[in-house]
C-alpha positions in Angstrom: 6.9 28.8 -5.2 4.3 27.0 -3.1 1.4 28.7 -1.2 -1.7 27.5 0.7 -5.3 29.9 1.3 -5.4 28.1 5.0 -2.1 26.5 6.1 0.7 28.0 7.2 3.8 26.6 5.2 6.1 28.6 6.8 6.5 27.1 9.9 6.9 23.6 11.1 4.1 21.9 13.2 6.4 21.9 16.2 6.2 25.7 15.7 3.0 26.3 15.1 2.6 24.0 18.5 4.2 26.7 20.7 2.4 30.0 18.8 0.0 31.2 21.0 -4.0 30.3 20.1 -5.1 32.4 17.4 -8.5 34.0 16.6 -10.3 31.9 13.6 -10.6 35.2 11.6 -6.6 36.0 11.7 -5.2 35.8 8.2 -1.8 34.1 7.3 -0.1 37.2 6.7 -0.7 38.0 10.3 1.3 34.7 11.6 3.7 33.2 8.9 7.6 33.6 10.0 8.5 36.8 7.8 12.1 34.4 7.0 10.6 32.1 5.1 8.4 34.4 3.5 9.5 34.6 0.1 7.2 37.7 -1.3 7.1 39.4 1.9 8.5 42.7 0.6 6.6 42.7 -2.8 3.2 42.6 -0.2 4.3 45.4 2.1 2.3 48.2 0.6 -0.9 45.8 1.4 -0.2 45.2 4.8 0.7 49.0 5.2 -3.0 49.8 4.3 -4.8 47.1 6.2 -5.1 44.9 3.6 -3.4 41.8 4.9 -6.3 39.6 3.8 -5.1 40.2 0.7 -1.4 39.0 1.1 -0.4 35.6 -0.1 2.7 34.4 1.6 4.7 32.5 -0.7 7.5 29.9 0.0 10.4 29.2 -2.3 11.7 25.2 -1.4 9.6 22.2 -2.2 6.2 20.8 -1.2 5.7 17.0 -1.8 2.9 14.9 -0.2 2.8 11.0 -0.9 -0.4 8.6 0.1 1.5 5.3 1.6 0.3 1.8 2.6 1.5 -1.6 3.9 1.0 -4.8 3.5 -1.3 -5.6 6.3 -3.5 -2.1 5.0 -2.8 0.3 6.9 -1.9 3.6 5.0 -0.9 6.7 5.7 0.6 10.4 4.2 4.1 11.6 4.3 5.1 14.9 3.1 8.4 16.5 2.6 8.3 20.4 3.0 11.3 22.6 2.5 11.8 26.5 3.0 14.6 28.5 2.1 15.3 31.4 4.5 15.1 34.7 2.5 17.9 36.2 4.7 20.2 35.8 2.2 18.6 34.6 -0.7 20.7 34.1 -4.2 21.8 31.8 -5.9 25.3 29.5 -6.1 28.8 31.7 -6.5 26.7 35.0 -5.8 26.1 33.7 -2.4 28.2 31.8 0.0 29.0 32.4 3.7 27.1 34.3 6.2 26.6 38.0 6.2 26.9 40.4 9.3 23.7 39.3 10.8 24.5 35.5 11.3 22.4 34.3 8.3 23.7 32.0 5.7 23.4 31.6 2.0 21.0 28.7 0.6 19.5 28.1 3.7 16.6 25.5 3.6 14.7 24.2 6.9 13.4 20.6 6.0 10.7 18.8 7.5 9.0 15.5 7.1 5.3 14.8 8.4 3.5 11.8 8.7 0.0 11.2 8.7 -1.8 9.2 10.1 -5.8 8.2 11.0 -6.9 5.5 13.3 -9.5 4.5 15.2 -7.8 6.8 18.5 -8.1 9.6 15.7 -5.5 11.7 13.7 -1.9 11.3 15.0 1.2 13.7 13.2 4.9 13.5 13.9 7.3 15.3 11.9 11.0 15.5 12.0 12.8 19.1 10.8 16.8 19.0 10.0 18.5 22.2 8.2 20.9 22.8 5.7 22.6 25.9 5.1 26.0 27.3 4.0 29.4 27.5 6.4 28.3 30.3 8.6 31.4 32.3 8.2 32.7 35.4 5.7 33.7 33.1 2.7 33.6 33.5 -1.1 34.3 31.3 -4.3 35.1 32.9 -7.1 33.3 31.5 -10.2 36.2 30.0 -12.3 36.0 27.1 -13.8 35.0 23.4 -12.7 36.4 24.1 -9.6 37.2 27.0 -8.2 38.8 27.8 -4.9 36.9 29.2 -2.0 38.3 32.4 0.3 37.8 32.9 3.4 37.4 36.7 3.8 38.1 38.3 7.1 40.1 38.2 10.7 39.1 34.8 12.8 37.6 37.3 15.1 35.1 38.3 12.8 34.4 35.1 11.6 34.2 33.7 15.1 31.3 36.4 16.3 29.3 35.4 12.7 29.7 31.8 13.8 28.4 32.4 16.8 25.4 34.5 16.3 24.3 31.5 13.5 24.6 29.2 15.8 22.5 30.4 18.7 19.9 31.7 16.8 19.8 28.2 15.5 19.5 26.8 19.0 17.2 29.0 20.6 14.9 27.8 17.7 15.5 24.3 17.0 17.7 23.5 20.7 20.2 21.5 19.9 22.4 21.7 16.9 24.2 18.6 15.6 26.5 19.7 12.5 27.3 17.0 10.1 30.2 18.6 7.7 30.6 16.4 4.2 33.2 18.6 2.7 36.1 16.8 1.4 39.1 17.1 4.1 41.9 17.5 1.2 42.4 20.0 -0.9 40.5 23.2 -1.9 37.3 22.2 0.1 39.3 21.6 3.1 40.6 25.8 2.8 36.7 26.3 4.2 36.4 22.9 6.1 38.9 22.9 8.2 38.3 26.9 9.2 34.9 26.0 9.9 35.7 23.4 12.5 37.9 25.5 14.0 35.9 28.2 14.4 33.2 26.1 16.1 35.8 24.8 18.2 36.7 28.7 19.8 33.0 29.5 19.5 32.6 26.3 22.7 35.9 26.9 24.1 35.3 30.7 25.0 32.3 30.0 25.8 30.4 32.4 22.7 27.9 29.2 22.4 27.1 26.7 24.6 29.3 23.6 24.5 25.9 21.0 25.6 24.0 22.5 22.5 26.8 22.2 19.9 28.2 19.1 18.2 30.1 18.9 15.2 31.0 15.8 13.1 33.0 15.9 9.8 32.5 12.9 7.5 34.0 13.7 3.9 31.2 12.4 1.7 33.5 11.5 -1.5 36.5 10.0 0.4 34.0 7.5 2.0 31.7 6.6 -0.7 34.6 6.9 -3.5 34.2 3.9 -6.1 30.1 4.6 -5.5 30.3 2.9 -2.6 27.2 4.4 -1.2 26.6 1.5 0.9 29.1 3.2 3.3 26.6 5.7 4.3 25.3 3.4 7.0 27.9 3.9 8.9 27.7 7.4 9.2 23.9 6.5 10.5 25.3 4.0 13.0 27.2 7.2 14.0 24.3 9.5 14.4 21.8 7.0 15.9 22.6 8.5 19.7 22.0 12.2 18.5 18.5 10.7 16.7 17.6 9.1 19.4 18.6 12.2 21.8 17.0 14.9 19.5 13.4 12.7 19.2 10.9 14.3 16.8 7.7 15.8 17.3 4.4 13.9 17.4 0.5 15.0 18.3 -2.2 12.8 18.7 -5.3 14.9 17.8 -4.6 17.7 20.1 -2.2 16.6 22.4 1.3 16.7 22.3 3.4 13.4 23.2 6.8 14.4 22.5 8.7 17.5 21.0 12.3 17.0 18.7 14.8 18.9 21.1 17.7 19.7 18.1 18.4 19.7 14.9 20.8 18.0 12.4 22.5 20.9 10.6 23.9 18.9 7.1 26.4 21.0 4.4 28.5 20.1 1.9 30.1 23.1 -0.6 26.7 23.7 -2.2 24.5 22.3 0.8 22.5 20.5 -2.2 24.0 17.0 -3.8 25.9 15.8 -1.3 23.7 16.9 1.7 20.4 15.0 0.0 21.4 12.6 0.0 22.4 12.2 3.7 19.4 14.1 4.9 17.1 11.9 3.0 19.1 8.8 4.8 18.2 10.4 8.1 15.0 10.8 7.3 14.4 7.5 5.8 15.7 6.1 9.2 13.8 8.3 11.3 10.4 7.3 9.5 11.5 3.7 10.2 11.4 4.3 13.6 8.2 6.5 13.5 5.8 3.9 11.9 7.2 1.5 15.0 5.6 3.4 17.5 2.5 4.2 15.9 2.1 0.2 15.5 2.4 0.6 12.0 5.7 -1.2 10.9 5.6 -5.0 12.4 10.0 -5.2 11.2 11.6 -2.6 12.5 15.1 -4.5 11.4 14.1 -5.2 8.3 13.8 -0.8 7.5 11.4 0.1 4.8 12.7 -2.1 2.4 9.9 -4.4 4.0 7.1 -3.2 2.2 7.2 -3.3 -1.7 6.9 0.4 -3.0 7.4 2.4 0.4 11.1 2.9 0.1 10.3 3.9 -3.7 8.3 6.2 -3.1 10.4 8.1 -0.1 13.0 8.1 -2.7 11.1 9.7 -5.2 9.9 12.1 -2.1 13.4 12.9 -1.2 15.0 12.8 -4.9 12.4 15.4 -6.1 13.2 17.7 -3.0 16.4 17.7 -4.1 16.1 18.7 -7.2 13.9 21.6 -6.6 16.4 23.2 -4.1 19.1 22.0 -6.4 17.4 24.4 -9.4 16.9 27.1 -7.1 20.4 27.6 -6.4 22.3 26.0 -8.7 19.9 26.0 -12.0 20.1 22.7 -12.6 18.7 19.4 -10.9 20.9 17.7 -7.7 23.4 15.7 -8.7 23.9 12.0 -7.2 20.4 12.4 -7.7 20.3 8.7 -9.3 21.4 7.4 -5.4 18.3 9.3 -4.0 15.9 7.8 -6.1 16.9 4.6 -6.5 19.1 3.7 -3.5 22.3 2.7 -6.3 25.0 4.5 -7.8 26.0 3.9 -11.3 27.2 4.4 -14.4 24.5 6.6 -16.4 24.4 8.8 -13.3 27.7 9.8 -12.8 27.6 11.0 -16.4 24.4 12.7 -15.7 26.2 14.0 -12.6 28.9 15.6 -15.4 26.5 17.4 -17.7 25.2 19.0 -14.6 28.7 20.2 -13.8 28.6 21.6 -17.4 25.6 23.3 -17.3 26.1 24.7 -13.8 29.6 26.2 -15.3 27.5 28.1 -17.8 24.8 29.5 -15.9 27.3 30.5 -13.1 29.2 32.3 -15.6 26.1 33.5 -18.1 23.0 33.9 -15.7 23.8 33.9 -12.5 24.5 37.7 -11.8 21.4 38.7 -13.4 19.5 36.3 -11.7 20.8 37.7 -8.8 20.0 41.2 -9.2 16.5 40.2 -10.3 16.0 38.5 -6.5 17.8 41.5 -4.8 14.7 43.6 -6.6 12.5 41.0 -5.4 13.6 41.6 -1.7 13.6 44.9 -2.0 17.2 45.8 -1.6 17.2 47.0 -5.2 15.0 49.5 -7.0 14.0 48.6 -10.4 16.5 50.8 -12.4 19.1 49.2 -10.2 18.2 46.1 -12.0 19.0 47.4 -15.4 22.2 48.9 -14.3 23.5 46.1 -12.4 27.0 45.6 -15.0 28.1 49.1 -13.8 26.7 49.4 -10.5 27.2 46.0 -9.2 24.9 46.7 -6.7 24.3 42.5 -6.5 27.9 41.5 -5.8 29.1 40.7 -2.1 31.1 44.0 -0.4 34.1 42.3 -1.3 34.0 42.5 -5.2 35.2 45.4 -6.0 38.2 44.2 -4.7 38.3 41.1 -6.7 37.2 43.2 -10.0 39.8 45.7 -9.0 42.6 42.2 -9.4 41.0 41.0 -12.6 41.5 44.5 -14.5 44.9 44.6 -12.7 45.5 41.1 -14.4 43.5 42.5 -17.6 45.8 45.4 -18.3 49.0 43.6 -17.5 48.2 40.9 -20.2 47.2 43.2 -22.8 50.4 45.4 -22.1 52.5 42.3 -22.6 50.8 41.1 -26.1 50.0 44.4 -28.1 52.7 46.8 -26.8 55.4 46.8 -29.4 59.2 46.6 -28.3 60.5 49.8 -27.2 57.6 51.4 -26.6 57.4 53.1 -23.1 53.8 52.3 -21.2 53.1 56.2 -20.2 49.4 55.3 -19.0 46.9 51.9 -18.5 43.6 51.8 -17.9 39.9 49.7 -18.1 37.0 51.7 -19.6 33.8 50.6 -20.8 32.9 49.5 -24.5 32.5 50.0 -27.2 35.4 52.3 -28.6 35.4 53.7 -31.9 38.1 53.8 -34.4 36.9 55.5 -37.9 35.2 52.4 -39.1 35.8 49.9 -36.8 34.6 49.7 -33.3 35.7 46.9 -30.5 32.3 45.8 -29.4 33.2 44.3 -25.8 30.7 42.6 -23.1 32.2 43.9 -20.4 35.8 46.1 -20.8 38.0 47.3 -22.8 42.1 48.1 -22.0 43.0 51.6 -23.5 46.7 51.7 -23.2 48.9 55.1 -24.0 52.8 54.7 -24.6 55.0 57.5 -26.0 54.4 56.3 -29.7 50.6 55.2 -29.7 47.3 54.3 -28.3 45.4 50.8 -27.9 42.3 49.8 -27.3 42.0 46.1 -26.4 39.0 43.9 -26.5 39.7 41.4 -23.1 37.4 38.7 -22.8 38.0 37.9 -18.3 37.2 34.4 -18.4 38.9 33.3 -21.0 42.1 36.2 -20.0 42.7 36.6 -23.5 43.1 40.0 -25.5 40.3 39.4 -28.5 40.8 41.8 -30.6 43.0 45.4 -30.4 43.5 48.5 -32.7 46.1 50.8 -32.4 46.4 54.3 -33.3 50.0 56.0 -33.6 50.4 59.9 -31.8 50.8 61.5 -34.9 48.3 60.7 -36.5 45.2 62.1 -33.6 44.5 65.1 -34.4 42.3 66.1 -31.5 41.0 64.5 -28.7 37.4 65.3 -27.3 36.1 64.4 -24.2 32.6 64.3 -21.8 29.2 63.1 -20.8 28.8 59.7 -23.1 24.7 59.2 -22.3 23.5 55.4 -23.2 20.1 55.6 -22.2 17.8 59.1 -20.9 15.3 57.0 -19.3 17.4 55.7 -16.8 18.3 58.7 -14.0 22.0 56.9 -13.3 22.9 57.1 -16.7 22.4 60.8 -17.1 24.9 61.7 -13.8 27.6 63.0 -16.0 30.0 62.5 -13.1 29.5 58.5 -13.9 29.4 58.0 -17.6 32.2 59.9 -18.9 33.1 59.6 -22.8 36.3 60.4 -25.0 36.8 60.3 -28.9 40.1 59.9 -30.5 
């Protein structure tokens, strides 16, 4: 989290350009753009009793600010400031897509500033590109190393999200240019190609219009396979027109000079490794070409490479951006991250590149959905019991889940039926109910579910561990020998109000 007493972080200085003059006395609570505002609902009870001095907007993303110099001595600040929309805040496999409202998961507005004081006085320019998920009703599963994404609803639907994304994205930035690095084989291409199509009926029936919009796939791995990163500048030689189209912004004490007039809109799967990398190579390039016109870079061929330390340090800038947004979302640091900072690819980080996987695996499986429920609270579209409850309520998962939890425990009680029901033995009921179950002694202690199944000749009760989808442990009780059965209200906890409903926590003993 990053906050300032005096300046406002969560807008970019083209913004604050066009806000109309303020009084000196007006706090930031009073201005700041409530979707970068990352405590805004936490600070509502203060602003709801005129206490909005005593708000502190916070911004989740990354603040980094570098002192630069060349050779000759000039020197000058660049700073690379990031903000994640709070729309749809989460983290990795909890959040993907768009929701109804035409906001995306992880997205993060990005901007660069320069500095700079000369004898004409204090001159700024800044260049702002975005990142964000594919703005359509999608979902990947957490499974594995590599799961497979769904796309979830009718094109229609998907077509109207797309739309309403993309317009408010050019009635604030103007025009959007959508570079797409997803790979254009296999599973990534299920939610890559769709996304390209969609954008393509969004222009031809006219839902956006076709001027603002273009959209440019480049699959990242097939074109730097063997780390052949050098191959990214021709993906720049490709976007040089649109760079030089879109401009950037840049002030000279109090007047304006120019104003950016789009946006580059970069995404991979995660929006994260893969688009750091080419953001930071835009930005690199556009800096380049900033410093020129100030009179500051004497080589504009040459690039930054022509001063010893500059390219380092915008590396560095750029590397540790990505990691932030990286942890955020992902809970671990960006991957390719070794490329970033040091402008190669090699061995040592592609291994790093596979512990991340690892670790990403585990939290996504382990963390994740807690995580998520703890940021739902934060935004205020849980309560604080909700939080506590969140393995039965689910109150954190997408609309869609109960569907997909509905097919696990379908796949749950069909594997169980086929490894513990003995030959012969007709199945006269199945069904998943929560842990633990007691049998005399012994008792199935289960994270999650258990399988109770009832033929004509006995009852089990299987411990089934989903990601693995294996049957742990199971016990199994013959007819005769149940001598009653006894059933109600099975209360875990009286201090939580949900766990007293009756209707909701039902019990039985064998």
């Amino acid at each position: 989290m990053f906050y300032s007493y005096g300046y406002d972080l969560t807008r970019s200085l083209e913004a604050k350009n066009g806000q109309a003059a303020v009084a000196e006395d007006t706090v930031l609570a009073d201005i700041v753009d409530g979707d970068y505002w990352f405590n805004n609902h936490l600070q509502k009870l203060l602003l709801k009793n005129s206490a909005a001095a005593w708000a502190l907007p916070l911004v989740q993303g990354c603040v980094q600010i570098a002192m630069c110099s060349v050779a000759d001595g000039d020197s000058f600040q660049v700073s690379v400031v990031s903000r994640r929309s709070c729309r749809r805040v989460g983290v990795r496999y909890e959040r993907r897509g768009a929701n109804a409202d035409g906001y995306v998961a992880n997205f993060v507005e990005t901007e660069q500033i320069l500095s700079f004081e000369s004898g004409d006085g204090k001159q700024f320019a800044s260049f702002v590109q975005t990142r964000g998920s594919m703005p359509f009703f999608w979902k990947q599963p957490a499974a594995g190393l590599h799961p497979v994404p769904v796309v979830l609803r009718d094109d229609a639907s998907n077509a109207n999200v797309c739309a309403l994304h993309l317009e408010r994205e050019v009635g604030r930035l103007g025009r959007q240019v959508i570079v797409n690095l997803v790979e254009q084989k296999g599973r990534e291409d299920i939610v890559g190609s769709k996304y390209a199509a969609l954008v393509g009926e969004c222009v031809a029936n006219e839902m956006v219009d076709a001027q603002a919009i273009r959209y440019i796939p480049w699959d990242f791995h097939h074109e730097t396979r063997g780390m052949r990163f050098e191959n990214l500048n021709q993906l720049l030689e490709q976007l040089q027109g649109e760079i030089a189209r879109m401009g950037y912004f840049w002030q000279a004490d109090e007047q304006l000079l120019i104003k950016q007039s789009g946006a580059f809109r970069v995404n991979c799967m995660d929006c994260l490794d893969r688009t750091n990398v080419v953001q930071s190579a835009i930005a690199r390039y556009v800096l380049n070409e900033q410093l020129v016109r100030l009179g500051i870079h004497a080589a504009p061929e040459l690039g930054l490479s022509a001063y010893s330390g500059l390219e380092a340090t915008m590396n560095n800038l750029w590397a540790n951006n990505g990691d932030y947004i990286s942890r955020q979302y992902a809970g671990t640091s960006a991957m390719k991250g070794d490329f970033t900072r040091t402008g190669k690819r090699n061995f040592a980080g592609v291994m790093s590149d596979a512990s991340y996987s690892l670790a990403r695996l585990w939290i996504n499986t382990f963390r994740d959905y807690f995580s998520q429920s703890a940021l739902d609270f934060i935004m205020g579209s849980q309560t604080s019991v909700d939080v506590f409850r969140t393995l039965v309520d689910l109150k954190s998962r997408e609309p869609d889940h109960a569907l997909q939890l509905g097919r696990a425990r379908e796949a749950a009680i069909e594997a169980s039926i086929a490894i513990v029901v003995h030959d012969g033995e007709y199945v006269q009921l199945a069904l998943v109910v929560r842990s633990p179950m007691q049998l005399g002694v012994s008792v199935i202690r289960h994270e999650s579910d258990a399988v109770m199944i009832l033929t004509d000749v006995a009852m089990y009760v299987c411990g089934y561990h989903y990601q693995m989808e294996r049957v742990e442990e199971f016990v199994r009780v013959e007819l005769k020998d149940i001598t009653a059965v006894q059933h109600g209200a099975y209360i875990t906890d009286t201090a939580m109000p949900q766990a007293l409903d009756v209707a909701r926590n039902n019990g039985i003993v064998l």
